[in-house]
N, C-alpha and C positions, 0 to 999 in steps of 0.2 A: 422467544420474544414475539408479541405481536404486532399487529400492523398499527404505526404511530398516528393520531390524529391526521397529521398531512398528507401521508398517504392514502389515508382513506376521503378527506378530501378531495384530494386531485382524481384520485377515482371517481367521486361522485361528478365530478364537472367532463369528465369522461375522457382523461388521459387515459392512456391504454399503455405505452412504451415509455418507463418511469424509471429513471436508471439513478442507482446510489452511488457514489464514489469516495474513495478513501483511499488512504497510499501509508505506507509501510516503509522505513529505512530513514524517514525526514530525522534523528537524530542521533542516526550510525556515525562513527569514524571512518568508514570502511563501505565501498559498494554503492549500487545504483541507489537512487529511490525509485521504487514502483510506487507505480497506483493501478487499481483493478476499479474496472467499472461494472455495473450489473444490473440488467434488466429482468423482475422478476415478473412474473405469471400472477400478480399482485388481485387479479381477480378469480384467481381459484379459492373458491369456496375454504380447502384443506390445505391451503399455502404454509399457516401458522401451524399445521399439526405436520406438513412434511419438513417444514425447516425448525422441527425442536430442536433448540438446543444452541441453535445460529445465535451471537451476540456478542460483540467485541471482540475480536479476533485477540487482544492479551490477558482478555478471562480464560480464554482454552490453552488446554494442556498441549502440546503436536502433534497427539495423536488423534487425539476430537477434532484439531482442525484440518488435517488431513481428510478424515472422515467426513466432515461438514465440506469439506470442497470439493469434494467427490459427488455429493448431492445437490451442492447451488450449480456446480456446472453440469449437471444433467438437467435439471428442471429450467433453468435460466433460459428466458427467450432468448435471450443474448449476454455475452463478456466479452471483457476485452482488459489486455495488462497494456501499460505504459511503462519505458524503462528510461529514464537518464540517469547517465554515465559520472562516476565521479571527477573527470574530467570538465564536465559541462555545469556541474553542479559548482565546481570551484571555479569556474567563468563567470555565472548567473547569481552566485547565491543559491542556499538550499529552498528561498519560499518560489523564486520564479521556476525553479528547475518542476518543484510539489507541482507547481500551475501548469509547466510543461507535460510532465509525464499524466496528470490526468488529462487534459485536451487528447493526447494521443492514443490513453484509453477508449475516450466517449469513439473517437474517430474509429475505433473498430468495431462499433456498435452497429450491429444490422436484425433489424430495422433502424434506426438512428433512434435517439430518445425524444421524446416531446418537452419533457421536464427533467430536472437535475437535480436530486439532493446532496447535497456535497458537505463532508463532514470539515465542518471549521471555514473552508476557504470559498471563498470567489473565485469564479473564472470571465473576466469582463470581457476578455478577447474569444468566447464561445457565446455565440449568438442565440443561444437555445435559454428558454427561461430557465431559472433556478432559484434554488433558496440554500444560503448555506447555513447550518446546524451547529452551534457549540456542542461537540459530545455527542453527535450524531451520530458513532459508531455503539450509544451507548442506548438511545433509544429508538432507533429506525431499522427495519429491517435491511430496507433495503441498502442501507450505507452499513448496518453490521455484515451484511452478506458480501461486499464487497473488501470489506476491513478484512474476511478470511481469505478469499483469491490474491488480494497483496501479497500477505503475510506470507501464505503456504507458497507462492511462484519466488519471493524474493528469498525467504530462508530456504527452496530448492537449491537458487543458483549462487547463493554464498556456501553452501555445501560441497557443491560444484568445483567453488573458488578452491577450497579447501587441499584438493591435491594438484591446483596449479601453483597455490603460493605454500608450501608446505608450511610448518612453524607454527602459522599463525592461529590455526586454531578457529577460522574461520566456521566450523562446523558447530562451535559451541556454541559463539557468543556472536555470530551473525555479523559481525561486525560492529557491535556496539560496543562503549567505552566498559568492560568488566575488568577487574585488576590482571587478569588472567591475559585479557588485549594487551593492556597497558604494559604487562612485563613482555609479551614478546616484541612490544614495538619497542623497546628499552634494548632488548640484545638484537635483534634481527635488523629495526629502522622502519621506515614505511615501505609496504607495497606499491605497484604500480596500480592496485585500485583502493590505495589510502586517501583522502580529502585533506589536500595538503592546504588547504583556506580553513579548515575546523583546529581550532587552536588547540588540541591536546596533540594532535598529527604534527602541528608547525611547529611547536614546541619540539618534538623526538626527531624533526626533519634538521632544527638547528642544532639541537644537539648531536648528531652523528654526521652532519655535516652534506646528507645526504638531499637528495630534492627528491620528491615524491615524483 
């Protein structure tokens, strides 16, 4: 992917610390949402030939993005992941929690960012400019490069999940609605990190009588 019109703007006006954001999990059953923030090195000359390949973290296979996040967190001036709980997600709602866990990204940013490109959402309660992008993880580098630090930190630690909640299969299907989830919430019921506010969840929690 190369570098999108805006960021080669904000360069020309001479941002230096240009961080993308994007988050991972916003339409799970199952687990946190992350978001991953990322500051690249956006005036290296060879940025676009050292991140071939970077672009949409659900065009790559797990194994590319493993590999590609091995390389944005080396070169990156800076990252940083955000995690809210499915706990806090079924308090707030999944879009305040997305708005949450990025704010707590940028906040591990060091140097801090000047500018923000943020794939889809607004963050009104972070004082830092921005612009947010339709499908931003789909033309921007730097919000593709952060769409892989989500993906790759969040399907780590539902992996994780995997042999604390046995069953469920956690390792397959990350937590998302696949018929494979849907049967074991059918015989098992929900976990203690199920999103008992996401109606396929409320549904299997009334049915077995069970509370998430």
């Amino acid at each position: 992917m190369r570098l999108s019109p805006l960021e080669k703007e904000l360069l020309a006006k001479g941002y230096s610390y240009i961080a993308g954001i994007d988050e991972a999990g916003r339409g799970a059953w199952a687990g946190p949402v992350v978001a991953g923030a990322v500051i690249l090195p956006l005036d290296n000359p060879e940025i676009e030939s050292l991140l071939a390949g970077v672009c949409d973290s659900k065009k790559l296979a797990p194994l590319q993005r493993e590999r590609l996040f091995e390389v944005i967190s080396a070169l990156a001036v800076s990252w940083g992941v955000g995690f809210v709980s499915p706990e806090r997600i079924d308090r707030i709602g999944i879009v305040k929690a997305t708005r949450e866990a990025m704010a707590l990204a940028i906040s591990q940013l060091n140097p801090p960012p000047q500018f923000l490109l943020i794939d889809y959402l607004r963050l009104p309660e972070v004082p830092i400019p921005q612009e947010a992008i339709v499908s931003g993880d789909d033309s921007c580098l730097s919000i593709a490069a952060a769409s892989i630090v989500a993906k790759v930190i969040r399907d780590n630690w539902m992996k994780a999940m995997d042999a604390v909640f046995p069953g469920y299969r956690f390792s397959d299907h990350k937590g998302y609605g696949t018929s494979r989830h849907r049967e074991a919430l059918q015989k098992l019921g929900p976990s203690p990190i199920h999103r008992s506010s996401f109606a396929p969840v409320k549904a299997f929690s009334l049915k077995t009588g069970r509370i998430s």
